[in-house]
N, C-alpha and C positions, 0 to 999 in steps of 0.2 A: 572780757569775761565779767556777768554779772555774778554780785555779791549771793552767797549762797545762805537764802535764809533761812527760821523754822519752818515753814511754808515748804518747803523743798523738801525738807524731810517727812513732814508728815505727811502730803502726797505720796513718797516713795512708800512710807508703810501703809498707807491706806489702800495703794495700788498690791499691792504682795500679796496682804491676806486677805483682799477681795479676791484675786484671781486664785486663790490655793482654795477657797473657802467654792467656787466657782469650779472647778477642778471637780471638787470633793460633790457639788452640788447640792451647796447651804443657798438658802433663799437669801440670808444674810449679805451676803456679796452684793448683791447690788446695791444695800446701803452703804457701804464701801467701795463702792465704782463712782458713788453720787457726789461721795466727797472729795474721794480721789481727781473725776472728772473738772470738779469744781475748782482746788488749786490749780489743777493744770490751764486750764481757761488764765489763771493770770501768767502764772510761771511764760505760758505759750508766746502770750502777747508781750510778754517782759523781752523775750533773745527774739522776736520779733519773726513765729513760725506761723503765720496767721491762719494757715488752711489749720494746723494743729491745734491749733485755740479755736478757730468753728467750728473743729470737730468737737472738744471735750464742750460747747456750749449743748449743740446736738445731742450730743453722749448722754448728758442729764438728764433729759427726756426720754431716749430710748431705755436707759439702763433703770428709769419706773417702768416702762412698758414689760421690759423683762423681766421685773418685780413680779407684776402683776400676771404674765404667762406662765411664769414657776409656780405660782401661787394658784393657780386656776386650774381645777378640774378642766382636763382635755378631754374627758369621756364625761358628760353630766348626767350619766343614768350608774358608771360604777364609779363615781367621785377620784377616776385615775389622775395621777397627772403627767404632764409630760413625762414622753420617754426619749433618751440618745437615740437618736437616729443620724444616717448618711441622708444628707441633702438630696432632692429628689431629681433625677437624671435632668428630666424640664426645666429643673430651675439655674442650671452650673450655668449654660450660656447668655443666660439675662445677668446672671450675676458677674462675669469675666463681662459683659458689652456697658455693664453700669461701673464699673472699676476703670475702664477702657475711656466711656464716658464723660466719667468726673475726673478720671487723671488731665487729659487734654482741657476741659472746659475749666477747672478750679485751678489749674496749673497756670493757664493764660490769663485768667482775671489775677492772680496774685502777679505773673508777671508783667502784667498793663502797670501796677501799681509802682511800681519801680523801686520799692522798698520789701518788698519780701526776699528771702534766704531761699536759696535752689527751689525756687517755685514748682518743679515738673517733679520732683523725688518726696516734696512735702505733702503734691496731691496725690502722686498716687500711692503714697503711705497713708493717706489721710482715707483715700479710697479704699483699701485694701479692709481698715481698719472701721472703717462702717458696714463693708461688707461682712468684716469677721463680728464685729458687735448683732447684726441681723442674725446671725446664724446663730449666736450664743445664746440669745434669746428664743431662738426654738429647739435649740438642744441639736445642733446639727454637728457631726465630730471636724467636720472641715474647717469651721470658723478656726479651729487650733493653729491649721495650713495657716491663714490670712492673718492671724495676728503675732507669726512667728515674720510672716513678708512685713508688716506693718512696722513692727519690734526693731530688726535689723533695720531699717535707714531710720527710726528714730534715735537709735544706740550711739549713730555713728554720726550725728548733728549732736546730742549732748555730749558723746565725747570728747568733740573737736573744740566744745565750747567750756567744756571741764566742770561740767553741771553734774559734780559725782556721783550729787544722790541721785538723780535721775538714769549716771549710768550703770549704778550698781540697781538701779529699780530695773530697768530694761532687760539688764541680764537676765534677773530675775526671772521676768515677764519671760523670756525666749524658752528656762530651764525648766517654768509652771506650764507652757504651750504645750513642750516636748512631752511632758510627765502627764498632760491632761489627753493630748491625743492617745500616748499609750493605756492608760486609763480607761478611757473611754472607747477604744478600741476594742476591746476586754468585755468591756459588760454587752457592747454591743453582740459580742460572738455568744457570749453568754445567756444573753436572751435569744440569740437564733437559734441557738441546741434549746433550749427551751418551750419554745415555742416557733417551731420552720417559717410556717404560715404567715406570723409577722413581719419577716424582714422586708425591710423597707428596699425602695430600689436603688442600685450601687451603678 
């Protein structure tokens, strides 16, 4: 068991009220996913979860990308911006054959190395969890799905390795997933009474 430092903890709350802040859909949250991301990059490499630590090296970059989508007129003639939509019917099975993908490909190069921790559960948590990052970034309600699958086997390596703050964070993470899909659930129906014509395809 490694020593649990400040660094532990202030990832745990950077990760919480990014994702609550995210939930709610503050632009803010991604400055707190960047920092968040950032501890976990060492933390990662520290109990030695490497696909987990290349994932949060990636994450910093995507989670400006998302920055920058939350921020930007999706409509540049009525200055709208993104809206919660369901992912588009086209995109679910590129998305499960890239998850499918990276599990098998990132799972075998961590296990060639012969030092990573449950290689095949780290990638396709690590998969799941790029998948559910893409989708938050366009406002899609499923990413919720993907980062509650990502969540549970991350829960369940910092538990066994008694990393508290991370697994009182992760809790976390699964209880803001729950509360964001029902959330977002909600306003999605709410724009379809609103407006039929919009809804996107399910």
């Amino acid at each position: 068991m490694s020593e649990i430092g400040l660094i532990d903890w202030f990832a745990m709350l950077a990760g919480i009220i990014g994702v609550y802040l995210s939930v709610k859909e503050k632009t803010l949250a991604w400055l707190l996913f960047i920092l968040c991301y950032t501890s976990y990059v060492y933390i990662s490499f520290r109990e030695g979860y490497y696909a987990f630590g290349g994932m949060n090296v990636v994450f910093v970059a995507i989670a400006g990308y998302g920055w920058y989508k939350w921020t930007k007129p999706e409509n540049k003639h009525s200055g709208s911006e993104i809206q919660i939509s369901h992912m588009p019917a086209k995109q679910r099975g590129l998305v499960a054959l890239c998850i499918g993908i990276g599990t098998l490909g990132i799972g075998w190069l961590l296990a060639s190395t012969g030092e990573a921790r449950l290689p095949y559960y780290d990638a396709f948590a690590t998969s799941c969890a790029f998948a559910a990052q893409w989708m938050l970034s366009r406002k899609h309600i499923e990413n919720w799905i993907f980062w509650i699958l990502s969540d549970v086997i991350y829960l369940v390596f910092f538990f066994n390795d008694r990393i508290w703050p991370s697994v009182v964070l992760f809790v976390v993470f699964i209880i803001l997933a729950i509360k964001g899909w029902i959330e977002w659930k909600a306003k999605i129906t709410a724009l379809a009474a609103q407006n039929p014509s919009s809804q996107s395809s399910t």
